[in-house]
C-alpha positions as CSV (number, residue, x, y, z in Angstrom):
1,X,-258.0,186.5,160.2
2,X,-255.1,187.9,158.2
3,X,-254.0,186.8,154.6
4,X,-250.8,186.8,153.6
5,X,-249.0,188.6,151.2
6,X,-247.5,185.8,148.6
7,X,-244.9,188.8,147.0
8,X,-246.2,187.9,143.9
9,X,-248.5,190.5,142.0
10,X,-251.7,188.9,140.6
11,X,-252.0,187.5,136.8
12,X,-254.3,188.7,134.8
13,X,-257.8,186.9,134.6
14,X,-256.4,184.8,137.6
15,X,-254.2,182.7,134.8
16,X,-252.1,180.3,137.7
17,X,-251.1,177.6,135.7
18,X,-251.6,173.8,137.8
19,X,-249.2,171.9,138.0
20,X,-249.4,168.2,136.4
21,X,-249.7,166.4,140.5
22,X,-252.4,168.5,141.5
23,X,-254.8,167.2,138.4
24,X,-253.1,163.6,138.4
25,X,-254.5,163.4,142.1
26,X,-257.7,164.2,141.0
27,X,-257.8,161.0,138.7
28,X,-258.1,158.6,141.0
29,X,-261.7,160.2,141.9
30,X,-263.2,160.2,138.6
31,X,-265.7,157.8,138.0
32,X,-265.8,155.2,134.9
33,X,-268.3,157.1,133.1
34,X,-266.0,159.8,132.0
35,X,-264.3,159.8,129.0
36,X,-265.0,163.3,127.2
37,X,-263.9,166.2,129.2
38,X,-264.8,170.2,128.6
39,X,-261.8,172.1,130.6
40,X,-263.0,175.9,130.0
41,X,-260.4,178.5,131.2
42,X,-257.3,175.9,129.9
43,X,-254.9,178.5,129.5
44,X,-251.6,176.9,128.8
45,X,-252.9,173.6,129.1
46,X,-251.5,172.1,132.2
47,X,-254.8,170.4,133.2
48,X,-255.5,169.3,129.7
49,X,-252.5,167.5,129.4
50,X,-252.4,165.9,132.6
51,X,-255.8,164.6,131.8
52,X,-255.2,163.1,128.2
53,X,-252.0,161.5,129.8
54,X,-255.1,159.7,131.9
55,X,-256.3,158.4,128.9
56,X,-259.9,161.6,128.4
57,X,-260.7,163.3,125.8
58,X,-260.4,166.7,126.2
59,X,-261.8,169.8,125.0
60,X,-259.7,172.8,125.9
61,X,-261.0,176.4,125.9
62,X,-260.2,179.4,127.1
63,X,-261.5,183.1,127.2
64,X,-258.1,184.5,125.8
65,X,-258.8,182.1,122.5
66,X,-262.7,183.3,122.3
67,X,-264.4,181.0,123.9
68,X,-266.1,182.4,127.1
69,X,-267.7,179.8,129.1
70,X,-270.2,181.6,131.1
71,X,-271.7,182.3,127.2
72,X,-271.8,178.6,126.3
73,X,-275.3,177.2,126.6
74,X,-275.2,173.4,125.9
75,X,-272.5,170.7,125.7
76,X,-272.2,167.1,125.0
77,X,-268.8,166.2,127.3
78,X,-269.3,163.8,130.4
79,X,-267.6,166.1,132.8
80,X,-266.7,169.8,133.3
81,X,-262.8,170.3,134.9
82,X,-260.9,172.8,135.7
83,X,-259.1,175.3,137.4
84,X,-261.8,178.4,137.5
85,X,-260.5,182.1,137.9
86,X,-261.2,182.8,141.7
87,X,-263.4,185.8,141.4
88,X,-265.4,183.9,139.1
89,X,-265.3,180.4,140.2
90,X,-269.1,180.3,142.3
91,X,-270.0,182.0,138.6
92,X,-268.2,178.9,137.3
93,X,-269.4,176.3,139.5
94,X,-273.0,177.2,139.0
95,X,-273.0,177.5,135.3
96,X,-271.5,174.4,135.2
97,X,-273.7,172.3,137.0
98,X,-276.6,173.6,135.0
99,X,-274.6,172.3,132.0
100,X,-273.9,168.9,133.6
101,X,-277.2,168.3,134.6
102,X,-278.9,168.1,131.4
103,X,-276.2,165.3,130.7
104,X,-276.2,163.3,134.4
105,X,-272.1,164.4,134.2
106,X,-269.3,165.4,136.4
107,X,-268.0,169.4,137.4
108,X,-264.4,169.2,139.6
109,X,-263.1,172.1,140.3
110,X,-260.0,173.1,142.2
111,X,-260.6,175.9,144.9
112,X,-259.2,176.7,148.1
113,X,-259.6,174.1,150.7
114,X,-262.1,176.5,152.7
115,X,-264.2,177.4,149.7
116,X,-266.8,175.5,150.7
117,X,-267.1,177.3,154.2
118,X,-269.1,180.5,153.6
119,X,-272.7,180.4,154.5
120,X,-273.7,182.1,151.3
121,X,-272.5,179.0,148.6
122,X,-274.4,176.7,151.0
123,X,-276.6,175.8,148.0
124,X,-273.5,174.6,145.7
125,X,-272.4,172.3,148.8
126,X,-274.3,171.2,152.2
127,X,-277.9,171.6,149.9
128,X,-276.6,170.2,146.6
129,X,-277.5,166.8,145.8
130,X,-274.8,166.5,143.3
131,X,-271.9,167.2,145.4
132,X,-270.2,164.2,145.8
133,X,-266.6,165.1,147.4
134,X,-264.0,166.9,148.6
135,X,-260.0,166.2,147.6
136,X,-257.7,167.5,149.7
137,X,-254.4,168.4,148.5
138,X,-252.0,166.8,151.5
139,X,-249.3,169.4,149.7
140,X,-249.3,173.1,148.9
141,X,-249.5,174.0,145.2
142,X,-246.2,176.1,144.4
143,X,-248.1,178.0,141.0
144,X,-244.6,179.7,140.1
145,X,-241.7,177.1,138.9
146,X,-239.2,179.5,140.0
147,X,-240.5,180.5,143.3
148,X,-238.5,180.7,146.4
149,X,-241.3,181.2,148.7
150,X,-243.7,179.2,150.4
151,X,-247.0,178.4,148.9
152,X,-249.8,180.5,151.2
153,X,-253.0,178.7,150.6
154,X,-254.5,175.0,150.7
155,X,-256.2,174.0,147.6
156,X,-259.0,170.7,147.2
157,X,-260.8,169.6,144.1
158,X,-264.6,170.0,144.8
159,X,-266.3,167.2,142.9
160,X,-270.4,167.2,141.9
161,X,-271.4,164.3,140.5
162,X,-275.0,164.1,138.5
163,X,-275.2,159.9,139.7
164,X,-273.9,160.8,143.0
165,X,-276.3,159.4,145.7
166,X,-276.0,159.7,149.6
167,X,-273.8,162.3,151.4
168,X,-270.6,163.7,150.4
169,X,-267.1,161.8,150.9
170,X,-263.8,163.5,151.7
171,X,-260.8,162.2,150.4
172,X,-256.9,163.0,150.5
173,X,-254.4,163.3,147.4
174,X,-252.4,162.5,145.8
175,X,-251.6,159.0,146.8
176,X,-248.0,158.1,146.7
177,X,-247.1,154.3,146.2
178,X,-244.8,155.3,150.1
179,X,-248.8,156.1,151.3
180,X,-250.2,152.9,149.9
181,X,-247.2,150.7,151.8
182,X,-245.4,150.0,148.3
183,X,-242.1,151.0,146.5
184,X,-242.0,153.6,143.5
185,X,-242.7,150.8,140.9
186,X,-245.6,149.1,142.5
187,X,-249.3,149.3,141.9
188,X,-252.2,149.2,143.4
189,X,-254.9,147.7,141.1
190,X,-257.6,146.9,144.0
């Protein structure tokens, strides 16, 4: 298999910033429990936003503002979200969990759509009871406003759920009122 070369050099500390669609499709997935939110490498604050537009609480940190999460050893929030760094994000994803468990809580994080294939995280997916589901982006995420080229990659959010029971679910975002049947101003309340 080949990977292909975006043109783009890589940011420092893997800072892409995600766009507002990619967490807005992750919304709809988020169960009623949730209502204070840890998002731990927030750089700019794209995902934060896009949350507190959803109506959470959010806690935003970041290792550029002192806060380094693999250091933090307890919280209080209902859910862990975010985009991790990629060479950190099984790091993330671990550490994580461990903190949600202690409060029956939420971890999403968003990761390439095939993260979940290698036999070696097997533990944080197929064996986990906690994971809950996989979001598929139905649309590439374009991480540079300006960018002419065409995004490389396939992204999902990765959802564990502390309450979760049965097997995981797979789902598809983000739903456009055109997917549901409706026009632009309706709404689907069921």
């Amino acid at each position: 298999m080949s990977q292909r070369d975006s043109g783009y050099q890589r940011k420092e500390r893997d800072l892409y910033e995600t766009p507002e669609w990619v967490t807005l499709a992750l919304l709809p997935h988020i169960p009623e429990f949730v209502g204070w939110v840890l998002e731990p490498a927030a750089g700019g604050g794209k995902i934060v936003n896009a949350l507190k537009s959803g109506g959470y609480r959010v806690e935003a940190t970041d290792i550029e503002t002192g806060f380094d999460f693999m250091d933090c050893g307890r919280v209080g929030h209902d859910a862990i979200i975010t985009n991790p760094p990629y060479v950190l994000a099984e790091e993330f994803i671990t550490h994580a969990l461990d903190l949600m468990q202690h409060n029956a809580g939420l971890v999403a994080m968003l990761l390439r759509t095939d993260y979940d294939h290698a036999r070696t995280r097997s533990h944080i997916f197929a064996e986990h009871r906690a994971f809950a589901r996989k979001v598929v982006l139905t649309k590439r995420i374009q991480w540079f406003e300006d960018s002419k080229g065409s995004p490389s990659f396939n992204h999902a959010w990765f959802i564990w759920d502390w309450t979760h029971e049965g097997s995981p679910t797979l789902a598809y975002g983000p739903v456009t009122p055109a997917d549901r049947g409706g026009t632009e101003n309706s709404r689907d309340n069921s």
